[in-house]
BABAVEX-655185 format. One record per residue: residue number from 1; residue in three letters; y negated, x, z negated of N, C-alpha, C in turn. Coordinates in Angstrom, 1 decimal, padded with zeros to 4 digits. Each point is the difference from the previous one (the first is absolute). Layout:
N
ATOM  pos  code  nnorth   neast     nup  canorth  caeast    caup  cnorth   ceast     cup
ATOM  NUM   ala       Y       X       Z        Y       X       Z       Y       X       Z
...
//
This chain:
203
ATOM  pos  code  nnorth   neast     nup  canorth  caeast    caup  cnorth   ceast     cup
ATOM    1   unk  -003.8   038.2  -001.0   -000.2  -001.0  -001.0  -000.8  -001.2   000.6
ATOM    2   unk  -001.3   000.3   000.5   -000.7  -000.9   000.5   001.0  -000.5   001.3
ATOM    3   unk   000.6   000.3   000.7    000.3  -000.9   001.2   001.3  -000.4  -001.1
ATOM    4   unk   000.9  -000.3  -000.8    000.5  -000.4  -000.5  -000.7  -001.2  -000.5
ATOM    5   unk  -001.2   000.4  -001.0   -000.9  -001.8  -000.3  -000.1  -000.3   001.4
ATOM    6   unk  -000.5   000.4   000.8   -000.4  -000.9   001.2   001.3  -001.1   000.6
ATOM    7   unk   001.1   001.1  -000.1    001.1  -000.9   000.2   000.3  -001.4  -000.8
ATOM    8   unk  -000.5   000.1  -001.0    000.3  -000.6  -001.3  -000.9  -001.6   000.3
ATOM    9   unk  -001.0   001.2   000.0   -000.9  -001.7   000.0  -000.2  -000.4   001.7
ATOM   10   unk   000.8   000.4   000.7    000.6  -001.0   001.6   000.7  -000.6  -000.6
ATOM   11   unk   001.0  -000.1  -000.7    001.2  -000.5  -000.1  -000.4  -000.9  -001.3
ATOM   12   unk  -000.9  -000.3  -000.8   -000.9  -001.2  -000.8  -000.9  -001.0   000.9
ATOM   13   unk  -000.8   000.9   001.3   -000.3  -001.1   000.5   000.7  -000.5   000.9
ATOM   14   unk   001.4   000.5   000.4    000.8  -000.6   000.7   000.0  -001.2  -000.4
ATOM   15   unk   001.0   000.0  -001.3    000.6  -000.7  -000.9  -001.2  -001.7  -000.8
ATOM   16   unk  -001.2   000.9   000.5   -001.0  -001.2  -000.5  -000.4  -001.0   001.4
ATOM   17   unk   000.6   000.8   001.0   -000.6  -000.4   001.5   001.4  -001.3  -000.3
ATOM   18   unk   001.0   000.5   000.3    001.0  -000.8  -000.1   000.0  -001.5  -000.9
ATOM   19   unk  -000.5   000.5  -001.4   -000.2  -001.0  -000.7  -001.1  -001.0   000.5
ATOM   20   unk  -001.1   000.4   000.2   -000.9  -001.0   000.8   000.4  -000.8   001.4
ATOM   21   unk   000.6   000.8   000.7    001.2  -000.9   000.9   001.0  -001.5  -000.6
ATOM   22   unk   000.4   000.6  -001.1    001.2  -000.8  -000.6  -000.6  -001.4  -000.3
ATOM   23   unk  -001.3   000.5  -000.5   -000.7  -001.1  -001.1  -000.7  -000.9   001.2
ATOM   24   unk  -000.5   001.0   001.0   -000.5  -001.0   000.9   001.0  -001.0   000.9
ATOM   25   unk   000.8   000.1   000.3    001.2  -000.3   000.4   000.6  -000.9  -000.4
ATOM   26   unk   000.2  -000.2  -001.4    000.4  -000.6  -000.7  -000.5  -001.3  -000.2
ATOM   27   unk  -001.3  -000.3   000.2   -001.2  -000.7  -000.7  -000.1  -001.0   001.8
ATOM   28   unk   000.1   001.5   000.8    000.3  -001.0   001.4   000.7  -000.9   000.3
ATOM   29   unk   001.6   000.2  -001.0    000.6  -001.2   000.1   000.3  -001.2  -001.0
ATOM   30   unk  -001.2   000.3  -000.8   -000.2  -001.5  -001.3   001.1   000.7  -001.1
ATOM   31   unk  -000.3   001.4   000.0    001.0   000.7  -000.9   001.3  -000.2  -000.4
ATOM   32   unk   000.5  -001.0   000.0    001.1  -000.3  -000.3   000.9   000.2   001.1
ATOM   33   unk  -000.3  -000.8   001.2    000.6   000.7   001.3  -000.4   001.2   000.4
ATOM   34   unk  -000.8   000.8  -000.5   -000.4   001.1   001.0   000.4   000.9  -000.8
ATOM   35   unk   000.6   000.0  -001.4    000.4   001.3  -000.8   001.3   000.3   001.0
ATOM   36   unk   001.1  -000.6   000.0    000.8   000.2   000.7  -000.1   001.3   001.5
ATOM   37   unk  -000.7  -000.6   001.0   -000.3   001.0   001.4  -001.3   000.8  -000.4
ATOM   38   unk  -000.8  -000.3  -001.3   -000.6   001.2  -000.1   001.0   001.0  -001.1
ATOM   39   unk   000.5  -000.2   000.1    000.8   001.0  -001.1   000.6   001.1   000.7
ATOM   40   unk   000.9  -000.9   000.9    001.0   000.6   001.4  -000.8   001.3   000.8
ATOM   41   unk  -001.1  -000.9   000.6   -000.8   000.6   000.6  -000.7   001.5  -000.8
ATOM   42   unk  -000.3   000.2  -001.6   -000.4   000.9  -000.5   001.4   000.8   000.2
ATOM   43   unk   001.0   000.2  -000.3    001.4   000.2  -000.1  -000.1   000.9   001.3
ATOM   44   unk  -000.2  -000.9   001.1    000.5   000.8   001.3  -001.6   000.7   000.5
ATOM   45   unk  -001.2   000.1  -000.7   -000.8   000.8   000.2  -000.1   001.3  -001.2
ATOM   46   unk   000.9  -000.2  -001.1    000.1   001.1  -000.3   001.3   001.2   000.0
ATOM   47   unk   000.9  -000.9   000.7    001.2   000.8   000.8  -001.0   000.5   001.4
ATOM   48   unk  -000.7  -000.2   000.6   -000.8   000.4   001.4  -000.9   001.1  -001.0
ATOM   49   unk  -000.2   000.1  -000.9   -001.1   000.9  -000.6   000.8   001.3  -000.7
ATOM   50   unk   001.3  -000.2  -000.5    000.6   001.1  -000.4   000.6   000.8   000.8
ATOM   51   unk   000.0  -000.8   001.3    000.5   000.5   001.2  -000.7   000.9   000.9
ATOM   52   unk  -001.5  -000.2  -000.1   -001.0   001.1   000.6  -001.1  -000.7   000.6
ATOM   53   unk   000.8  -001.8   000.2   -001.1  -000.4   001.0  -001.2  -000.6  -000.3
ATOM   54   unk  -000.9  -000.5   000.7   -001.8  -000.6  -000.3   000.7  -001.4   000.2
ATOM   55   unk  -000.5  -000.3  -001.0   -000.3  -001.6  -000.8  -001.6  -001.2   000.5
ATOM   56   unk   000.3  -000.6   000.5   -001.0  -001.0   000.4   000.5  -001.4  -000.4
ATOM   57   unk  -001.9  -000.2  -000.3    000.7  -001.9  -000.4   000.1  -000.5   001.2
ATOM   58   unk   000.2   000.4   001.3    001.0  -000.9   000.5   001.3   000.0  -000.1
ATOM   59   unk   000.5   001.2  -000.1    001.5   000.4  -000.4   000.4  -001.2  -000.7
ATOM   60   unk  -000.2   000.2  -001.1   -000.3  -000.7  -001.4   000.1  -001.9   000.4
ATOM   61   unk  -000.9  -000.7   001.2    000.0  -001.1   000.5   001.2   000.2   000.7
ATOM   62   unk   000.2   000.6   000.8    001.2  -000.3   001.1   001.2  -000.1  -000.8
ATOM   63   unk   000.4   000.5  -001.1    001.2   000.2  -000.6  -000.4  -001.3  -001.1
ATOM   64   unk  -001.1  -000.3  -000.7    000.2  -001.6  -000.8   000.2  -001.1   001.0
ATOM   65   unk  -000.1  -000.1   000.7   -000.2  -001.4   001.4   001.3   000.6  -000.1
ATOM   66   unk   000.3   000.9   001.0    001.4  -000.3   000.1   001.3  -000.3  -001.0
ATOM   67   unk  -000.5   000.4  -001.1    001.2   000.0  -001.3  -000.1  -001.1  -000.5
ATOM   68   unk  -001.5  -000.7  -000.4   -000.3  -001.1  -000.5   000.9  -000.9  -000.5
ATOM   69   unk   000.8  -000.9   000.9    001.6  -000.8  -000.3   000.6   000.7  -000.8
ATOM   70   unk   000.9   001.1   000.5    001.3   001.0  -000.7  -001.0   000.5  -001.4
ATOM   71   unk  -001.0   000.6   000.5   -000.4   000.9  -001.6   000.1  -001.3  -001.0
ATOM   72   unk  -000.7  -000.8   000.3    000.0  -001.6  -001.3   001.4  -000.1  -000.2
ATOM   73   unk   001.0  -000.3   000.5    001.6   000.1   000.6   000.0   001.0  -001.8
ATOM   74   unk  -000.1   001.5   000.5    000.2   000.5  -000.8  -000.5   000.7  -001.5
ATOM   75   unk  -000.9  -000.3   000.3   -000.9   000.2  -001.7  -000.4  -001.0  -000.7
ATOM   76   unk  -000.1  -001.2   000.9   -000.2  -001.5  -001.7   001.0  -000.1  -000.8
ATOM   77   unk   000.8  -000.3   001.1    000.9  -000.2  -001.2   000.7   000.7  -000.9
ATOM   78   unk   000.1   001.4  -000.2   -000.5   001.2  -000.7  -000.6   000.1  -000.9
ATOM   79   unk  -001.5  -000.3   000.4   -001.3  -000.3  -001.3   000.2  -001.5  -000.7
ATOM   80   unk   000.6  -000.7   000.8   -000.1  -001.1  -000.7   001.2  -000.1  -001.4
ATOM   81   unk   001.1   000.6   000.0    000.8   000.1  -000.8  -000.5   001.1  -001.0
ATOM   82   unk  -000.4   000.7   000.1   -001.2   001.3  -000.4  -000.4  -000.5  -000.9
ATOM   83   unk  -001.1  -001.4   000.8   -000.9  -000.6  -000.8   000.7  -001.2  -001.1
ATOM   84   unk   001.0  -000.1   000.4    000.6  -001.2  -001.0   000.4   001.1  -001.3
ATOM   85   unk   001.0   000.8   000.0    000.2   000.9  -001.0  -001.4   000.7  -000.7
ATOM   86   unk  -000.5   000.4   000.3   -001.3   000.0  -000.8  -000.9  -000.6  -000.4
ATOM   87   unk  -000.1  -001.2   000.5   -000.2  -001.3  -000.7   000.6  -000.4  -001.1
ATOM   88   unk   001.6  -000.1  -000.1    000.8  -000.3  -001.4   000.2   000.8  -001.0
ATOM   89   unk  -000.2   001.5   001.0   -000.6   001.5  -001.2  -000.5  -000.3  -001.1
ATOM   90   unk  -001.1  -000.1   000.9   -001.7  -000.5  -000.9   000.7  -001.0  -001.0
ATOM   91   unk   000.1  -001.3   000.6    000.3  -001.5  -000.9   000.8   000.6  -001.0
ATOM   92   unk   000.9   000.9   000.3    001.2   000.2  -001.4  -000.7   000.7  -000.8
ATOM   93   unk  -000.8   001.2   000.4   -000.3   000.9  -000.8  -001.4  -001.0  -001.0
ATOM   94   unk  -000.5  -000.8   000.5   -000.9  -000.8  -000.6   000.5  -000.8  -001.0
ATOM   95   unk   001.3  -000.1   000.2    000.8  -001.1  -001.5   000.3   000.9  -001.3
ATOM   96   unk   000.0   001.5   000.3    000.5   000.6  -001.4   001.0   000.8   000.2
ATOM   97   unk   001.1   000.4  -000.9    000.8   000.1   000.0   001.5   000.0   000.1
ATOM   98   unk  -000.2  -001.4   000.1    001.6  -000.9   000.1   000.6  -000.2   001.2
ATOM   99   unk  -000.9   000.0   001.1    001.1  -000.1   001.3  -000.1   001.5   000.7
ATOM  100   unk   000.6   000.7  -001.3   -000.4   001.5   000.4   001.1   000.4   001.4
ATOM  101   unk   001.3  -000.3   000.0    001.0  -000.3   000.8  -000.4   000.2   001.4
ATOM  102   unk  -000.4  -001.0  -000.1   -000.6  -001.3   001.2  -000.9   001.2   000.9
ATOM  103   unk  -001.4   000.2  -001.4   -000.6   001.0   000.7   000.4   001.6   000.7
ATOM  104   unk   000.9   000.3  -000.9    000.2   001.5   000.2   000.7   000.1   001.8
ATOM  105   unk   000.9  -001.6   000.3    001.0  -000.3   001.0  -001.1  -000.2   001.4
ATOM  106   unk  -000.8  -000.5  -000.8   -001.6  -000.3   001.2  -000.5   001.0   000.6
ATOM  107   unk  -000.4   001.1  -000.9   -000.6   001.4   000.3   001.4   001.0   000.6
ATOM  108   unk   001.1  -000.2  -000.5    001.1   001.2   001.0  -000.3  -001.1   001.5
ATOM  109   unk   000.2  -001.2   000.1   -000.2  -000.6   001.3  -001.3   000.7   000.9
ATOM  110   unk  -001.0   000.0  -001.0   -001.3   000.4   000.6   000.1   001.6   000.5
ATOM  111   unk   000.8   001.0  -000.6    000.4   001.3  -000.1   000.6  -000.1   001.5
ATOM  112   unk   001.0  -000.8  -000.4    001.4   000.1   001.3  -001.0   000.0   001.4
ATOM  113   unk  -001.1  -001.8  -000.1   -000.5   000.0   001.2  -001.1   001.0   000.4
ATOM  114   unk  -000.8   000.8  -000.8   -000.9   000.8   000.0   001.0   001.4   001.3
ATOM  115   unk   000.9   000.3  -000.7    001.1   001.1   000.2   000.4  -000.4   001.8
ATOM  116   unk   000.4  -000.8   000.1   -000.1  -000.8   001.4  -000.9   000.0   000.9
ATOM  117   unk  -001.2  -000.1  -000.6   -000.8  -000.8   000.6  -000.9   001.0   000.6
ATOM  118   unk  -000.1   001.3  -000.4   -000.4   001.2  -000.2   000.3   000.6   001.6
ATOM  119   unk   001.1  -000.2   000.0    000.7   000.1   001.7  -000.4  -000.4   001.3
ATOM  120   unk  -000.4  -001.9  -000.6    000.0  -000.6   001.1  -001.0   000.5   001.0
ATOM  121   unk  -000.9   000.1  -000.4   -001.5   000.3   000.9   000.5   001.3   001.0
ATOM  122   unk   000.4   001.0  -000.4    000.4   001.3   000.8   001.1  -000.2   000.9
ATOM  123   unk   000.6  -001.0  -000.5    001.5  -000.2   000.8  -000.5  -000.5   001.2
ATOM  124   unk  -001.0  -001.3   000.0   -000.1  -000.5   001.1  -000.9   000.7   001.1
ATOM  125   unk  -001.1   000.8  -001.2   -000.4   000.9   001.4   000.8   000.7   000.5
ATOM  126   unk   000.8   000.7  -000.4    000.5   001.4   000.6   001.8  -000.4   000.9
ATOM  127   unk   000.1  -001.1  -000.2    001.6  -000.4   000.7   000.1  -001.4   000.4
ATOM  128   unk   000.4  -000.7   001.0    000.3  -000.9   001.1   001.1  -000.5  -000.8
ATOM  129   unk  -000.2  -001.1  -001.2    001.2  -000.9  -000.4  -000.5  -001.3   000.4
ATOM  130   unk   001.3  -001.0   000.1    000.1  -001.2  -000.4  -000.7  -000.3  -001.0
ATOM  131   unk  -000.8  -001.3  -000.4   -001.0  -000.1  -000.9   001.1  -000.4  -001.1
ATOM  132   unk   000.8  -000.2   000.2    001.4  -000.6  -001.3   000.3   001.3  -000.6
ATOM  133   unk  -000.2   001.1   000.8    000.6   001.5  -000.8  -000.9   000.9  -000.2
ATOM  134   unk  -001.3   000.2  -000.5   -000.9   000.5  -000.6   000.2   000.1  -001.6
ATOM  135   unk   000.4  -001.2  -000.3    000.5  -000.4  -001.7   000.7   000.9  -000.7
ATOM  136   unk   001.5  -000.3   000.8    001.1   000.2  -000.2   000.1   001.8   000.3
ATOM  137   unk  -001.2   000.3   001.1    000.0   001.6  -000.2  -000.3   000.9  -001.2
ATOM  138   unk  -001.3  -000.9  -000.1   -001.2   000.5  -001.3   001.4   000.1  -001.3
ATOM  139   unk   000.1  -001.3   000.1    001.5   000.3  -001.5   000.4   001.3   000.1
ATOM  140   unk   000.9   000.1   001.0    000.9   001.0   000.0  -000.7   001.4   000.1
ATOM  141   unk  -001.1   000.2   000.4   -001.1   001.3  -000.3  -000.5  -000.2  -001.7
ATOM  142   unk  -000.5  -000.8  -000.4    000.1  -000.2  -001.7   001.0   000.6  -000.6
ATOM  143   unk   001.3  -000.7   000.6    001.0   000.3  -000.9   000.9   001.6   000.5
ATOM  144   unk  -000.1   000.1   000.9    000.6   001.5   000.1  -001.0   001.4  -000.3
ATOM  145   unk  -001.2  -000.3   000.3   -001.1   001.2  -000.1  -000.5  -000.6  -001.5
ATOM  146   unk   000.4   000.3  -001.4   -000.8  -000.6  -000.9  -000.6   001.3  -000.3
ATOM  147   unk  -000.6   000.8   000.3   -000.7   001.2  -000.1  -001.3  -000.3   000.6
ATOM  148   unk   000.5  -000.4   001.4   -001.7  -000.2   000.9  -000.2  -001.6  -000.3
ATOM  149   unk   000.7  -000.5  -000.8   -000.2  -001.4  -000.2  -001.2  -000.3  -001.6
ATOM  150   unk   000.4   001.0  -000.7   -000.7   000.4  -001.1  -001.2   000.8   000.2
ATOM  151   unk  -000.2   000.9   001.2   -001.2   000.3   000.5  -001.2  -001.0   000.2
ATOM  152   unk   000.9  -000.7   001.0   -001.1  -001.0   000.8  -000.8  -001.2  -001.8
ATOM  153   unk   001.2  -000.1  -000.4   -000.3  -001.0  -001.4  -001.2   000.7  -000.7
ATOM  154   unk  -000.1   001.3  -000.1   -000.7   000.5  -001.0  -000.8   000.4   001.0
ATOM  155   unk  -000.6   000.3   001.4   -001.0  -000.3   000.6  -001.0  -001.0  -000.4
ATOM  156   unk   000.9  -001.1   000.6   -000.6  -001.6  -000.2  -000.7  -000.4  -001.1
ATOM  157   unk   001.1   000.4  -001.3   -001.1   000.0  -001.5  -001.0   000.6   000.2
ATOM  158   unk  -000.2   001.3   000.2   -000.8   000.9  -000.2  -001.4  -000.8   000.8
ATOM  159   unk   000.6  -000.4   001.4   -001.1  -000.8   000.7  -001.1  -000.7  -001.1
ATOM  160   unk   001.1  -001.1  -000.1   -000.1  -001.4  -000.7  -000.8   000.4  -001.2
ATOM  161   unk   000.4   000.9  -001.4   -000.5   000.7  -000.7  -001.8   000.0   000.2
ATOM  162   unk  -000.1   000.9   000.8   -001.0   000.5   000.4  -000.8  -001.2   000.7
ATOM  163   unk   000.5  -000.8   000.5   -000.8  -000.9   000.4  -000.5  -001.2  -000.9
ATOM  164   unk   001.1  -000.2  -000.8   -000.4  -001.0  -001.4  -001.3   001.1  -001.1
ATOM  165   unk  -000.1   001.1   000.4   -000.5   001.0  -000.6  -001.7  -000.2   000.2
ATOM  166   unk   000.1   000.0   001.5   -001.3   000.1   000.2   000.2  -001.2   001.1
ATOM  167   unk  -000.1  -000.9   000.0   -000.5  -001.6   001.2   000.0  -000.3   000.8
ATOM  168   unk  -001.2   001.3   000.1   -001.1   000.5   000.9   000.8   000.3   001.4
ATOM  169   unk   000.9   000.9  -000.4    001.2   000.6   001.1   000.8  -000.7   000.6
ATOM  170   unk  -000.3  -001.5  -000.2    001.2  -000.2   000.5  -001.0  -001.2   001.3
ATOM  171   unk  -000.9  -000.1   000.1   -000.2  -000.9   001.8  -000.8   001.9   000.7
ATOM  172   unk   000.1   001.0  -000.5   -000.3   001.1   000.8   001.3   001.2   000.3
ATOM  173   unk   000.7   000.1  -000.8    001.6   000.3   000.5   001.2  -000.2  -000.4
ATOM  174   unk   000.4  -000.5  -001.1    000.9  -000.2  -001.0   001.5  -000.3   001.0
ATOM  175   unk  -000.4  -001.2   001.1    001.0  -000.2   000.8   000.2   000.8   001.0
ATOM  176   unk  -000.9   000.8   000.4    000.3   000.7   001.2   000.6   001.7  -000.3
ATOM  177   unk  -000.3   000.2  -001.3    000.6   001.5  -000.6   001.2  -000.5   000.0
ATOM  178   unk   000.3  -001.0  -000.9    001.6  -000.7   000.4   000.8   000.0   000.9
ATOM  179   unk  -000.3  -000.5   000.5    000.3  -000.3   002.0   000.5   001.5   000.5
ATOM  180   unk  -001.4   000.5  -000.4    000.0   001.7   000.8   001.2   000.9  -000.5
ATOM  181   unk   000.1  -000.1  -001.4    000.7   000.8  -000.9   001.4  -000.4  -000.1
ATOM  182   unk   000.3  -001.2   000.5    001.2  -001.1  -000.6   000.7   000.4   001.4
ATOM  183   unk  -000.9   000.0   001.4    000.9   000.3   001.4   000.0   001.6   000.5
ATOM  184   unk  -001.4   001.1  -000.9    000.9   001.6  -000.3   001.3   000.6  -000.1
ATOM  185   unk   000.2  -000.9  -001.4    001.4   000.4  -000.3   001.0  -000.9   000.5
ATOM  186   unk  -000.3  -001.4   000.2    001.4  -000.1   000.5   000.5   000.3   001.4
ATOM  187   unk  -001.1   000.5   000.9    000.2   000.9   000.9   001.1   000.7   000.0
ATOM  188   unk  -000.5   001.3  -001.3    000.8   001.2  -000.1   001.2  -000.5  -000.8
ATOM  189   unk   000.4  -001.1  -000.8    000.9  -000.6  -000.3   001.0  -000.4   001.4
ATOM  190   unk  -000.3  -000.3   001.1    000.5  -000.8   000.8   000.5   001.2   000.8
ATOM  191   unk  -000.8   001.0   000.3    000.3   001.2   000.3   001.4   000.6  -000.1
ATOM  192   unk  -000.3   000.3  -001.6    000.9   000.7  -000.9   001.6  -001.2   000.0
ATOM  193   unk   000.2  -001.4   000.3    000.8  -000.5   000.0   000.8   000.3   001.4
ATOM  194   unk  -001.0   000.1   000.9    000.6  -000.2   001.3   000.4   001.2   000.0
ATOM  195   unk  -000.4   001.4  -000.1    001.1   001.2   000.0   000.7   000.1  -001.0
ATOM  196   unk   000.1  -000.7  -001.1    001.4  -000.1  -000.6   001.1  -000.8   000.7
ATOM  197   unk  -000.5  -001.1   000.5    001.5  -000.8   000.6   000.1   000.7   001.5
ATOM  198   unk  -000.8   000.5   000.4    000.5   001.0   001.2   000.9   001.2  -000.2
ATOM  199   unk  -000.2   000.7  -001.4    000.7   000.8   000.2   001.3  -000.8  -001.0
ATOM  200   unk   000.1  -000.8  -000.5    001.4  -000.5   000.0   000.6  -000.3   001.1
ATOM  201   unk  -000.6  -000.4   000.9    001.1  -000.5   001.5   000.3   001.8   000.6
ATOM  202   unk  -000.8   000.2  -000.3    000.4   001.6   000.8   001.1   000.5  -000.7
ATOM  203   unk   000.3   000.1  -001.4    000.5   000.7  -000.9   001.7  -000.4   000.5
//
């Protein structure tokens, strides 16, 4: 039992280590540019951590410098559409009522990209695409795995939840339990795909 907590609480300060990375990182690039290659960067240090290996904030620098271009390439404009739909969320939901439509069409949008979006981070750590086909993968893992697609969703709340819950959690791990937990499974997700289309070609 006890080396079980012990395990437990490595893998909390992993996850808080991580987060202090992200945030710092982030802040190094006037935040707005630096969410981007710090994001990536967390992404591909916590694929190196499920994998067995020791994690350093240099690791951590060598992979934002490098990514820096491509990761902004591929996470603003992401958040920024993110951020526009939840912006008009809000605005609708603040009129009442009446543009119930409007709203309900806003939030499946928000759903659809959440469902997507869920992917992207794992994808790019764990496989060598074209930066045009990270997107267009994440869809097609959305839409054919709606099981582990529903996982990851109800992860994320549960994050989110809990971090609108208590505040406090979220500049000490909120993003990095995410991170940690979001590239766990889609690990074993990516796993579990690749020996199924393997053993179709064999079959």
């Amino acid at each position: 039992m006890s080396m079980k907590v012990q395990a437990a609480c490595s893998e909390i300060f992993w996850a808080a280590r991580l987060n202090l990375m992200w945030i710092v990182f982030t802040v190094l690039g006037g935040v707005v540019l630096g969410w981007g290659p710090a994001t990536v960067a967390a992404y591909a240090m916590a694929r190196r951590h499920a994998r067995g290996e020791s994690i350093h904030w240099l690791d951590f620098w060598t992979v934002y410098r490098r990514e820096f271009v491509r990761a902004s390439l591929l996470v603003l404009p992401v958040a920024l559409v993110a951020t526009v739909l939840a912006g008009n969320y809000l605005y609708l939901s603040a009129l009442g009522p009446e543009p119930g439509a409007l709203r309900i069409a806003t939030y499946a949008a928000l759903l659809v990209l959440a469902a997507v979006g869920v992917y992207i981070g794992p994808l790019y750590a764990h496989y060598e695409l074209p930066l045009w086909a990270y997107l267009p993968k994440a869809s097609l893992l959305a839409l054919t795995r709606p099981a582990s697609t529903v996982l990851l969703l109800f992860a994320l709340s549960a994050i989110a939840y809990v971090t609108a819950t208590v505040p406090l959690l979220a500049p000490i791990i909120s993003v990095g339990a995410w991170i940690y937990l979001n590239t766990w499974l889609c690990l074993r997700f990516f796993e579990e795909n690749e020996a199924r289309l393997q053993a179709k070609g064999n079959s």
